[in-house]
C-alpha positions, 0 to 999 in steps of 0.5 A, spaced: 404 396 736 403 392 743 395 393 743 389 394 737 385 400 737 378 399 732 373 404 730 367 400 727 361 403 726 355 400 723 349 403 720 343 399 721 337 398 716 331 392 717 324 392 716 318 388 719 317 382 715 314 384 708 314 392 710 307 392 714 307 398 718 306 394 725 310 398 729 305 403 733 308 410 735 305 408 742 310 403 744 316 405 739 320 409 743 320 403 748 323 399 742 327 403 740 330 402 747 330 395 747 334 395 741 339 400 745 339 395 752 341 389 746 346 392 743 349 394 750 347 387 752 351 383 746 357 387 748 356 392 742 355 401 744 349 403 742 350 409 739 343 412 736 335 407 736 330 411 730 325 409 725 318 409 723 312 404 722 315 399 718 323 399 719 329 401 724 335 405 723 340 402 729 348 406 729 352 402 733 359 400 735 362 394 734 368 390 737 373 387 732 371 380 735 362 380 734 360 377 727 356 382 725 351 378 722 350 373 729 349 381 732 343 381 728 340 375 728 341 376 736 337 383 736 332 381 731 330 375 735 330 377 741 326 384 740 320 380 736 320 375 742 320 382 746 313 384 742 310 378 742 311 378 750 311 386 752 307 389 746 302 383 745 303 383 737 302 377 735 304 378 727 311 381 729 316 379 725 323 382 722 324 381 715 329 376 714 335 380 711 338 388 712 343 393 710 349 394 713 353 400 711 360 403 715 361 410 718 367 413 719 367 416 725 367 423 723 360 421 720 357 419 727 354 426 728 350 426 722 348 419 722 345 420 729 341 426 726 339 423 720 336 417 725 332 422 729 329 426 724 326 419 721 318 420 722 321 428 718 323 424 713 319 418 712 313 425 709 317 425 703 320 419 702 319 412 702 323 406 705 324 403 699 326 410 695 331 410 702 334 404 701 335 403 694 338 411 696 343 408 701 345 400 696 347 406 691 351 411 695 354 404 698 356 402 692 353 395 693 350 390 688 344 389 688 339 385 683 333 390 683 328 383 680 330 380 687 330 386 691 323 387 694 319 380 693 317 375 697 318 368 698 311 367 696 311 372 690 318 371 687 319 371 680 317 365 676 324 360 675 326 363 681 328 359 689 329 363 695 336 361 697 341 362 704 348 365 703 349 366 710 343 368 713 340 372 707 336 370 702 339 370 694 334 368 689 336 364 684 333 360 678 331 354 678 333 348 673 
């Protein structure tokens, strides 16, 4: 076969820094825009933009040359830098990691759906309760001591580490 044909669908989860609910309902839907304009801007195909006060849900697509954690960190500082500039909130941040899960492209549709219903959603459960939902139907390993802390409140013995650009705890000594 001559040529290569991809289908990478990603779905995307992030909270803001320490999950504090800065992200206004009046100026969310331009958020939620920006992220789109971004990933179109990064080359990517933004499929759906969603969420809610404290965290974003992005479906996009990818190409088999984007690095998906360079993607990331690219949409994380120029949409905080955007609401610093455009919306005025000073105390903006991302948090410093996310989740990343595939999706055939079968499960587009109801990945889209499952994005536009967030504020639904969010009435009855939390981020928390949704994330930990998502490692566990991902099947990813995860370390629950480490999973919600800051670096200001990690566990004794423990150091805050970068394997790529998220952090892993690990003990000290």
């Amino acid at each position: 076969m001559p040529s290569t044909h991809l289908s990478l669908h990603y779905h995307l989860v992030f909270s803001t820094k320490n999950r504090a609910p800065l992200i206004a309902s009046a100026w969310r839907g331009r958020l939620h825009a920006f992220l789109g304009g971004t990933v179109n801007t990064l080359g990517g195909i933004p499929e759906a933009m969603g969420g809610v006060a404290d965290h974003v849900h992005l479906l996009i697509g990818l190409r088999a040359t984007h690095c998906l954690a360079d993607v990331l960190c690219e949409i994380k500082a120029v949409s905080s830098r955007w609401v610093h500039d455009e919306i005025g909130e000073r105390a903006f941040a991302w948090q410093e990691g996310y989740g990343g899960f595939t999706v055939g492209a079968p499960q587009c549709g109801a990945v889209r759906e499952y994005i536009a219903r967030q504020e639904e959603h969010h009435r009855t459960q939390t981020y928390q309760e949704e994330y930990l939902e998502f490692l566990r139907r991902g099947a990813v390993e995860y370390d629950d001591r480490y999973l919600w802390w800051r670096r200001s409140a990690a566990p004794a013995g423990a150091d805050v580490v970068f394997w790529g650009r998220n952090p892993v705890a690990r003990a000290i000594g």
